[in-house]
N, CA, C and O atoms as a GROMACS GRO file, in nm:
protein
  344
    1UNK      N    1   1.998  -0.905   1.812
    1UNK     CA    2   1.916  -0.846   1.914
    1UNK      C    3   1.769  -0.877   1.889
    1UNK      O    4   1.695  -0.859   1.985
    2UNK      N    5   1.732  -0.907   1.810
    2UNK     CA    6   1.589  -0.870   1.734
    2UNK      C    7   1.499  -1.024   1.756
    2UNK      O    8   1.378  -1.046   1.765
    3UNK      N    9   1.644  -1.135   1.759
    3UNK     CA   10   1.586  -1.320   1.745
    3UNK      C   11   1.552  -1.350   1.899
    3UNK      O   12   1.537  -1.467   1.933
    4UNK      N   13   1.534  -1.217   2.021
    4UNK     CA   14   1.492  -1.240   2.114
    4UNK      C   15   1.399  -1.263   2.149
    4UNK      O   16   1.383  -1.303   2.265
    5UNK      N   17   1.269  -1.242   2.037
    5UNK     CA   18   1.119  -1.225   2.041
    5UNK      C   19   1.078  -1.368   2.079
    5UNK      O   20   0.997  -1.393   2.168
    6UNK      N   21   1.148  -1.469   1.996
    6UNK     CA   22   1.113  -1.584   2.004
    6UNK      C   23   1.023  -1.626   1.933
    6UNK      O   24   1.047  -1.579   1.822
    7UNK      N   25   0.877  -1.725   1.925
    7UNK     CA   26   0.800  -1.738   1.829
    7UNK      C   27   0.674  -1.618   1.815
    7UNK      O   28   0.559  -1.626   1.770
    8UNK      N   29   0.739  -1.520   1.866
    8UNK     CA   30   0.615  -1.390   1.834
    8UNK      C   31   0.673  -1.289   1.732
    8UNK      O   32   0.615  -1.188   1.691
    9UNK      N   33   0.797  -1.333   1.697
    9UNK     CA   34   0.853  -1.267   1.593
    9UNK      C   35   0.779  -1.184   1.484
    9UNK      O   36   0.755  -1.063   1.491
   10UNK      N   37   0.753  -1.252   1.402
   10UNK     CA   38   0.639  -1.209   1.298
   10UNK      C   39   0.485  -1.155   1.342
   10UNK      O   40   0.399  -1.103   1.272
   11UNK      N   41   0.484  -1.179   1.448
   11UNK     CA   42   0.373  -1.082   1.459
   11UNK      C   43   0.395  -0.979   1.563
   11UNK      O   44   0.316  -0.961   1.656
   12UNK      N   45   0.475  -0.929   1.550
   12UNK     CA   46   0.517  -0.788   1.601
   12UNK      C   47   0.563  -0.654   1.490
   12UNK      O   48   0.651  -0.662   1.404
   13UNK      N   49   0.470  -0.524   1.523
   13UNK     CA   50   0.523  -0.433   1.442
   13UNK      C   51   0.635  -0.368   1.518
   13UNK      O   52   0.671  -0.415   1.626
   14UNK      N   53   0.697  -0.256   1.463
   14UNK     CA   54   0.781  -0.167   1.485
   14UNK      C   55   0.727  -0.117   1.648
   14UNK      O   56   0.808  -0.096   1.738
   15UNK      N   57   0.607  -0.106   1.664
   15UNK     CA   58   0.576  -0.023   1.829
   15UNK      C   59   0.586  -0.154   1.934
   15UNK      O   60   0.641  -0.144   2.044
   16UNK      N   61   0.531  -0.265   1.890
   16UNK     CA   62   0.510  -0.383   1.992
   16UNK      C   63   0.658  -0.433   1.998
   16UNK      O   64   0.688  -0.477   2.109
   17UNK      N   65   0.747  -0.435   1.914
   17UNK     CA   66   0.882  -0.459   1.910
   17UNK      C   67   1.017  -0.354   1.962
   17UNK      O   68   1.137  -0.372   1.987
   18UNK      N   69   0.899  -0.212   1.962
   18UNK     CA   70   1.024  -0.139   2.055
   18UNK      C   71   1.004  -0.116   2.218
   18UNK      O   72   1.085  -0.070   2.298
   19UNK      N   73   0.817  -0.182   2.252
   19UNK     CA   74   0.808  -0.207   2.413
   19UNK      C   75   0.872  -0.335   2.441
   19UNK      O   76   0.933  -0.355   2.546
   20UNK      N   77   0.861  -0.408   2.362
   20UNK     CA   78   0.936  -0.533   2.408
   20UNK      C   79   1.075  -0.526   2.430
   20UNK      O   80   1.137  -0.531   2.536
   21UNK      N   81   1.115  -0.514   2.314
   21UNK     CA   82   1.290  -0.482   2.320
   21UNK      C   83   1.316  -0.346   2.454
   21UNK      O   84   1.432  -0.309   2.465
   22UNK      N   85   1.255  -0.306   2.510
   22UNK     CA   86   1.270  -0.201   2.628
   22UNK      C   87   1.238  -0.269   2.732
   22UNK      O   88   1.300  -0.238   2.834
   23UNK      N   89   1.147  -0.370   2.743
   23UNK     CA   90   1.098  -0.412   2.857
   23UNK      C   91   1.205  -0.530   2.866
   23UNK      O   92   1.218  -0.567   2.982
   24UNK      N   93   1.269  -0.585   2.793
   24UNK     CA   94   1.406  -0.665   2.806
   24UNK      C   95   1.503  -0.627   2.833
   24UNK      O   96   1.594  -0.709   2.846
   25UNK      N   97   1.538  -0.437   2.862
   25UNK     CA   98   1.621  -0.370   2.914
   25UNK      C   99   1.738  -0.355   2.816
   25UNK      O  100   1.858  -0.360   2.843
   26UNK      N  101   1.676  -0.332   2.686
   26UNK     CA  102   1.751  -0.248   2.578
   26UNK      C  103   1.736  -0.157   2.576
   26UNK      O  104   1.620  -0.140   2.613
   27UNK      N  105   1.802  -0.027   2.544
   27UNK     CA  106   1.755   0.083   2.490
   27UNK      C  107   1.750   0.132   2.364
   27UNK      O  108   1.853   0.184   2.321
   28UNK      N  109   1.633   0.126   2.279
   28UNK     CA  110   1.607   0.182   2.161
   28UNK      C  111   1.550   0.252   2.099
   28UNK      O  112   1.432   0.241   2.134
   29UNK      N  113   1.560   0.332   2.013
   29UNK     CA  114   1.439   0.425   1.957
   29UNK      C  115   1.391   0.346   1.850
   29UNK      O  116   1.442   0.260   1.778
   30UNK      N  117   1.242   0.418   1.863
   30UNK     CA  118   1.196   0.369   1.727
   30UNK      C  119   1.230   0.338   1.552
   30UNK      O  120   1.182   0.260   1.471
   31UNK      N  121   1.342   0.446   1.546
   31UNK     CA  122   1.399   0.474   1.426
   31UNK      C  123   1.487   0.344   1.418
   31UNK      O  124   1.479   0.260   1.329
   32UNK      N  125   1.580   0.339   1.537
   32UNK     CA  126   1.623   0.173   1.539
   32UNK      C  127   1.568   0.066   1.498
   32UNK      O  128   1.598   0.009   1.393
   33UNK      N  129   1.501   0.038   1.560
   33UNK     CA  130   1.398  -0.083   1.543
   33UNK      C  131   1.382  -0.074   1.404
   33UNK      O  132   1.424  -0.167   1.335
   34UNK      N  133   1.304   0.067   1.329
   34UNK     CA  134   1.232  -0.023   1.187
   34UNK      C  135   1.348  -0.048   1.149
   34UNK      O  136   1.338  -0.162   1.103
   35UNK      N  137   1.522   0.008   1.130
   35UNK     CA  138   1.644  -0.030   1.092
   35UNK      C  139   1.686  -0.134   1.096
   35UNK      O  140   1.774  -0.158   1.014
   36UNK      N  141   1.649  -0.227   1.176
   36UNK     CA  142   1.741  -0.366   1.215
   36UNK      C  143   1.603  -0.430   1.162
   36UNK      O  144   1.618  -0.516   1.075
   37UNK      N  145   1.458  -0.400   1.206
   37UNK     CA  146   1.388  -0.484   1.176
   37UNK      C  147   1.357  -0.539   0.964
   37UNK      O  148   1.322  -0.644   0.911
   38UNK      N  149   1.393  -0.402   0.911
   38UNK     CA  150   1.426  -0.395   0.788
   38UNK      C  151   1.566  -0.442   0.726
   38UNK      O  152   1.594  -0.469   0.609
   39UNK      N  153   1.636  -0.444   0.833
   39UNK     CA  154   1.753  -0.555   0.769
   39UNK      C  155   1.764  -0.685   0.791
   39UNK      O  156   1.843  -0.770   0.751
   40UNK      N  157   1.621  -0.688   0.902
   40UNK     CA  158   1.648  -0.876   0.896
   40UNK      C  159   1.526  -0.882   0.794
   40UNK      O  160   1.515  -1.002   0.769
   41UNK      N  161   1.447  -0.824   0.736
   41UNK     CA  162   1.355  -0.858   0.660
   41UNK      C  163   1.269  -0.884   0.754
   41UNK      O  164   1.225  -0.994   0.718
   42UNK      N  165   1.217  -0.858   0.846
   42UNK     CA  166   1.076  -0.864   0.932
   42UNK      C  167   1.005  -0.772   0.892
   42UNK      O  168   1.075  -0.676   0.860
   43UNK      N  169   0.883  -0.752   0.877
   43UNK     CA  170   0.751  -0.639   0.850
   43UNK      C  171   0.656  -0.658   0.958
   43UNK      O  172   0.638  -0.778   0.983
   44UNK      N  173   0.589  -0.579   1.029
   44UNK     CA  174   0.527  -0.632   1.111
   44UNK      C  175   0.338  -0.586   1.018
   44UNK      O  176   0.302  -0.488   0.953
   45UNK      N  177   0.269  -0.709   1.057
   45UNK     CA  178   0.102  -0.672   1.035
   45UNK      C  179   0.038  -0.574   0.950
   45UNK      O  180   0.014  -0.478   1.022
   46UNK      N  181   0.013  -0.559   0.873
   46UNK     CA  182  -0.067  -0.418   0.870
   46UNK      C  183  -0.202  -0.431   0.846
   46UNK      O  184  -0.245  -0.499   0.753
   47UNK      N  185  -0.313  -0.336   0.969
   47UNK     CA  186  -0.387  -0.390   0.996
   47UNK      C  187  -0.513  -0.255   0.890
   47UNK      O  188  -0.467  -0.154   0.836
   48UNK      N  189  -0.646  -0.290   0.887
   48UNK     CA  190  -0.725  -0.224   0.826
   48UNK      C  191  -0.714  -0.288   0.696
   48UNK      O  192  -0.664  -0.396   0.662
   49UNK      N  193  -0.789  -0.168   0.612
   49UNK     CA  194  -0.783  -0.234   0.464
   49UNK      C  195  -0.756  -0.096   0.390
   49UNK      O  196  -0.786   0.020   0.420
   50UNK      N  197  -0.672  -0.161   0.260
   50UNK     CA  198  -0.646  -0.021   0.155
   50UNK      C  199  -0.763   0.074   0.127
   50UNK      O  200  -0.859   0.012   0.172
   51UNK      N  201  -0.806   0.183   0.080
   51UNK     CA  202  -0.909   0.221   0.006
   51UNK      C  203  -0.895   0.168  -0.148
   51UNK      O  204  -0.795   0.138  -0.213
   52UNK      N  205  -1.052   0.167  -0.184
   52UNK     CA  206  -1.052   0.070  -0.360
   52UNK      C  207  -1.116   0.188  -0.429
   52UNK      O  208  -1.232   0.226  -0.422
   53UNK      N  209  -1.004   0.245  -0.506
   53UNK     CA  210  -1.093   0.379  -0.592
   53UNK      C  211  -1.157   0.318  -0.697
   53UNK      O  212  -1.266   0.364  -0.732
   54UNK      N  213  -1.102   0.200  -0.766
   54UNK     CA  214  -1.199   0.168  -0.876
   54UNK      C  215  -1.227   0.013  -0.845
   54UNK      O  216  -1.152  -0.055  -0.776
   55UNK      N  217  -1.308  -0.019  -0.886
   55UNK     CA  218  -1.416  -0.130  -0.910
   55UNK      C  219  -1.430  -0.198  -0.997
   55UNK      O  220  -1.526  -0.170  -1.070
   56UNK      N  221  -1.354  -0.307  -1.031
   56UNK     CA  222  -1.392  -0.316  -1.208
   56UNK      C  223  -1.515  -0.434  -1.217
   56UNK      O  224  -1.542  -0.516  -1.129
   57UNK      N  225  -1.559  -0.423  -1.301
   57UNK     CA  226  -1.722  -0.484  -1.287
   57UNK      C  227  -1.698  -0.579  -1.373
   57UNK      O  228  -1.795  -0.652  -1.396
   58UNK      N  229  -1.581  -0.608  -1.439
   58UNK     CA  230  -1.585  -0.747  -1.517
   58UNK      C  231  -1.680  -0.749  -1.687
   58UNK      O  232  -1.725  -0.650  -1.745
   59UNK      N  233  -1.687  -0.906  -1.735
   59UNK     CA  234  -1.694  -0.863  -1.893
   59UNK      C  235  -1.851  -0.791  -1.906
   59UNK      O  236  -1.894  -0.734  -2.006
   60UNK      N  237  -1.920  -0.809  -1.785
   60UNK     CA  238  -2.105  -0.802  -1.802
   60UNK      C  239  -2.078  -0.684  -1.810
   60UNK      O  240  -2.146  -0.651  -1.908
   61UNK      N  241  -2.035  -0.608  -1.782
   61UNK     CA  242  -2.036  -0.453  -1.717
   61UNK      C  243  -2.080  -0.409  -1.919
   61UNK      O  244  -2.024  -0.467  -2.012
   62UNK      N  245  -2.172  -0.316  -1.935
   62UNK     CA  246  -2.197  -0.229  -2.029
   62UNK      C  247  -2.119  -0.074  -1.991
   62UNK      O  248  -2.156   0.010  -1.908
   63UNK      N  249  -2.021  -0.071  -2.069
   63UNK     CA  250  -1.927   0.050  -2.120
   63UNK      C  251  -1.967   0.107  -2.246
   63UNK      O  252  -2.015   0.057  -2.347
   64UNK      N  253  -1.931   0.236  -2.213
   64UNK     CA  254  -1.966   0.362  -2.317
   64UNK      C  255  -1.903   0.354  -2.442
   64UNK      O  256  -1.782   0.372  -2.450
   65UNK      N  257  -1.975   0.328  -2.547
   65UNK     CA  258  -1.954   0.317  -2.686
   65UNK      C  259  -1.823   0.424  -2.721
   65UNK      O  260  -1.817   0.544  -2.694
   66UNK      N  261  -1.736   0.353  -2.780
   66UNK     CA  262  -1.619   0.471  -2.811
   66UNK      C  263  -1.661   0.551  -2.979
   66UNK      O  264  -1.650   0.505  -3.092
   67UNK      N  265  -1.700   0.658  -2.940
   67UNK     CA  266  -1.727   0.758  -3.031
   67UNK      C  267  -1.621   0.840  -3.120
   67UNK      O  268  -1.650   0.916  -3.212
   68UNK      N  269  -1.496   0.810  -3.074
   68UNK     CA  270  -1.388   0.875  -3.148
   68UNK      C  271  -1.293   0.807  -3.213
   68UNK      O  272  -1.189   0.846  -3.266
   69UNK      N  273  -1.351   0.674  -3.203
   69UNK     CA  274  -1.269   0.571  -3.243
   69UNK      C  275  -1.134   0.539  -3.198
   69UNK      O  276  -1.074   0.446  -3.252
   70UNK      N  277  -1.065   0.628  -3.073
   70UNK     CA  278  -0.936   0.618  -3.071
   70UNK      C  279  -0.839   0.718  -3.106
   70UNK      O  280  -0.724   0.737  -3.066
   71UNK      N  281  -0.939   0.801  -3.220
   71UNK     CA  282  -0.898   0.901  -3.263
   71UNK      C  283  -0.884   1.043  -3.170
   71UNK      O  284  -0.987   1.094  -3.125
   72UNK      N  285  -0.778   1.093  -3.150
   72UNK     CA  286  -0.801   1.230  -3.058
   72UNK      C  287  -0.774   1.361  -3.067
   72UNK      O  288  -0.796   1.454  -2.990
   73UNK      N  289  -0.714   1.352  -3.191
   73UNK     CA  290  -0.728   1.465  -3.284
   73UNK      C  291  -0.813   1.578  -3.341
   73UNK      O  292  -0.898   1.540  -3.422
   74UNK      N  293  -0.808   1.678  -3.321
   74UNK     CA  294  -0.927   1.759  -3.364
   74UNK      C  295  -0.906   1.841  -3.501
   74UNK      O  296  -0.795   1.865  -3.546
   75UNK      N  297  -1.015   1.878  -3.556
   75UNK     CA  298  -0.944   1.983  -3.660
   75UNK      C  299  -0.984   2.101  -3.597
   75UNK      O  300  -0.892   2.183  -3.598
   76UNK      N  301  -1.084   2.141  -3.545
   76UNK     CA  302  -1.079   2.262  -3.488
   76UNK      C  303  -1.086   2.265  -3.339
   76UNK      O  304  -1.118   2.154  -3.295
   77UNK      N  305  -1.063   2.361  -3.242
   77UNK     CA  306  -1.091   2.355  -3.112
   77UNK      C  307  -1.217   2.332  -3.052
   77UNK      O  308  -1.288   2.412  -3.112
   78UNK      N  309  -1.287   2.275  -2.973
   78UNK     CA  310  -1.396   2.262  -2.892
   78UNK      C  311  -1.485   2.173  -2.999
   78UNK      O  312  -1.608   2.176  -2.991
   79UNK      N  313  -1.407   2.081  -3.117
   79UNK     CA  314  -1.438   1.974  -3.166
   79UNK      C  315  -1.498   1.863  -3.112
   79UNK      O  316  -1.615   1.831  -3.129
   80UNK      N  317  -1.398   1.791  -3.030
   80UNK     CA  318  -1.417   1.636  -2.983
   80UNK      C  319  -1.309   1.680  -2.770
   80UNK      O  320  -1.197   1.699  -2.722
   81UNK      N  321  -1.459   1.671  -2.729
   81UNK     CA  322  -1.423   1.670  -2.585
   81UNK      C  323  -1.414   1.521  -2.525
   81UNK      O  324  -1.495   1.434  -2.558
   82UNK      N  325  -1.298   1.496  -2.425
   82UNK     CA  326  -1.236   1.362  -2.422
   82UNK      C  327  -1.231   1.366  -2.269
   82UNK      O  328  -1.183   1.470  -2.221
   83UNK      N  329  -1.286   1.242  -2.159
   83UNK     CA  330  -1.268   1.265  -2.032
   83UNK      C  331  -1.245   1.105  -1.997
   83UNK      O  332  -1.266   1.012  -2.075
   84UNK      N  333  -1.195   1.095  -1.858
   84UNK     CA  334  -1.194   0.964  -1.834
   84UNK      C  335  -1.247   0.934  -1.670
   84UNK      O  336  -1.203   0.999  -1.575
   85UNK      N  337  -1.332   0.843  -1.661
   85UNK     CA  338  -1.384   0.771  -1.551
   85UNK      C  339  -1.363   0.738  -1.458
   85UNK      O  340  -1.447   0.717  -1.370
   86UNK      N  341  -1.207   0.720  -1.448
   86UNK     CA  342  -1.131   0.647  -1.363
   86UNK      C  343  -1.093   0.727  -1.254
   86UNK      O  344  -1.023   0.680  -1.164
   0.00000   0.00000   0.00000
């Protein structure tokens, strides 16, 4: 049902692929579509961009001297306070 698109195949998501497949006088729901479209292995576009929580600045970047050596052990409480950046 799905190799009807023809060469617009791949660039159709799940919504442009369930007006089409309707306007060809199928009837389908959406839940269909991503089903068949996920078993032929089609994905359609995804448009925008991810959010980038971190940044890595590469070897120039000056980072904070490690003061605990690695070590994270305390002997007493409110010894050695430990946080991270990321």
């Amino acid at each position: 049902m799905l190799g009807t698109v023809g060469a617009a195949e791949g660039l159709y998501g799940r919504r442009k692929m369930t007006v089409h497949l309707r306007n060809q006088g199928h009837e389908v729901g959406k839940h269909t579509v991503d089903r068949l479209m996920r078993d032929e292995g089609l994905s359609g576009v995804t448009r925008g961009r991810r959010d980038r929580t971190t940044i890595p600045s590469g070897r120039k970047a000056n980072r904070a001297p490690d003061l605990v050596d690695r070590d994270f052990t305390a002997e007493v409480p409110n010894r050695k306070w430990v946080t991270d950046f990321t």
